[in-house]
C-alpha positions in Angstrom: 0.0 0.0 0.0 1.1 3.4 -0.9 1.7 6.3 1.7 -1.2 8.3 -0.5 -3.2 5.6 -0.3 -2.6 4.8 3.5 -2.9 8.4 4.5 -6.7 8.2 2.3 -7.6 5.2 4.5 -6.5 6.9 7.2 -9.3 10.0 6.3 -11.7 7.8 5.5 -11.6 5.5 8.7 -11.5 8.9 10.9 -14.6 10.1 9.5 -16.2 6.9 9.9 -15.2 6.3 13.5 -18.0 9.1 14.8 -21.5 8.1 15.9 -22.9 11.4 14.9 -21.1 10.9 11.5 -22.2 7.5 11.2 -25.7 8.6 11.8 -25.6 11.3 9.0 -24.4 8.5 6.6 -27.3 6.4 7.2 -29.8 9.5 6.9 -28.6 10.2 3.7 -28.8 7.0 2.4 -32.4 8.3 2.3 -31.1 10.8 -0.6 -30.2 14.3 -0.8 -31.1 16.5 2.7 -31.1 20.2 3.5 -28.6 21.1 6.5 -31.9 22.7 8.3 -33.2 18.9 7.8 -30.1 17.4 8.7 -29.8 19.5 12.0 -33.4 18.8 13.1 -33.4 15.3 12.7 -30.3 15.0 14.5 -30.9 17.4 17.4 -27.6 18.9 17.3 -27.1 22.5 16.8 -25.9 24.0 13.2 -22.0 24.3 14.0 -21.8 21.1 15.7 -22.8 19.2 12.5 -21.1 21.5 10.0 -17.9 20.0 11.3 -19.5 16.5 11.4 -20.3 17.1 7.6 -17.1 18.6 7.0 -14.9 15.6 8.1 -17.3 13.4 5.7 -16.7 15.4 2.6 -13.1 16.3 3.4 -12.8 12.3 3.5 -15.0 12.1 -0.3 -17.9 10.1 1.6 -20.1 13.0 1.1 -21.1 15.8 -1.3 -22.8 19.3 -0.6 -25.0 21.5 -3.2 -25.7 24.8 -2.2 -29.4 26.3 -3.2 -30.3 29.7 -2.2 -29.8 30.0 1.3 -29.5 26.2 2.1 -27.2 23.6 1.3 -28.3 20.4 0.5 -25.8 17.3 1.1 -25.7 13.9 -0.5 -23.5 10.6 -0.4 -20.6 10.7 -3.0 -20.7 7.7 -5.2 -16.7 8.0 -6.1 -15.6 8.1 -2.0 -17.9 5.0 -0.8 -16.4 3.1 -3.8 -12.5 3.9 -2.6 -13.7 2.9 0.7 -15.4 -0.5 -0.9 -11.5 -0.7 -3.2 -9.8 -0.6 0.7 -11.9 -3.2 2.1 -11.7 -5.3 -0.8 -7.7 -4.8 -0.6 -7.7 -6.4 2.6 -10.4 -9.0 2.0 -8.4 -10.2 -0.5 -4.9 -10.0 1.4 -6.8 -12.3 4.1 -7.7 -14.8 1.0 -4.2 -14.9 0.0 -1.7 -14.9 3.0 -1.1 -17.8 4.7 0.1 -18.7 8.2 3.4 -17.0 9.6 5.8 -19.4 9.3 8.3 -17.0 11.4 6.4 -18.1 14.7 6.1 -21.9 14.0 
């Protein structure tokens, strides 16, 4: 693995390690929300999930749209799928290594 690609894991597992984060994931599987929707369904105030959302798009696992006065946030198709291509990295290291033979 590549230091680019470990410091992107690195983003993308911080943002994921929140329970307010994790929460805003799972409402927008939902599809697209306003922040004013966002912070009511949450009960959290404005700021507090501004830097929640922040730390999801800064890590590609989120998108934002502004309209008017609003902005309206979305899940990013490209970020979830380099989260799936990490995974899938170490899914397949597990299929492939064998036993240490070091400790034996």
């Amino acid at each position: 693995m590549s230091t680019k690609q470990r410091v992107k894991a690195t983003v993308l597992f911080h943002a994921l390690s929140d329970e307010t984060r994790l929460e805003l994931l799972n409402r927008l599987k939902q599809g697209e929300q306003c922040v004013c929707e966002l912070t009511d369904a949450l009960q959290t105030g404005q700021s507090k999930l501004s830097f929640h959302l922040r730390v999801l798009k800064e890590a590609g696992l989120i998108r934002d749209r502004p309209e008017g006065r609003w902005m309206y946030y979305s899940l990013n198709q490209e970020g979830l799928e380099d989260l799936e291509d990490f995974v899938g990295e170490l899914k397949k290291a597990i299929r492939t290594s064998g036993s240490s033979k070091q400790c034996q």
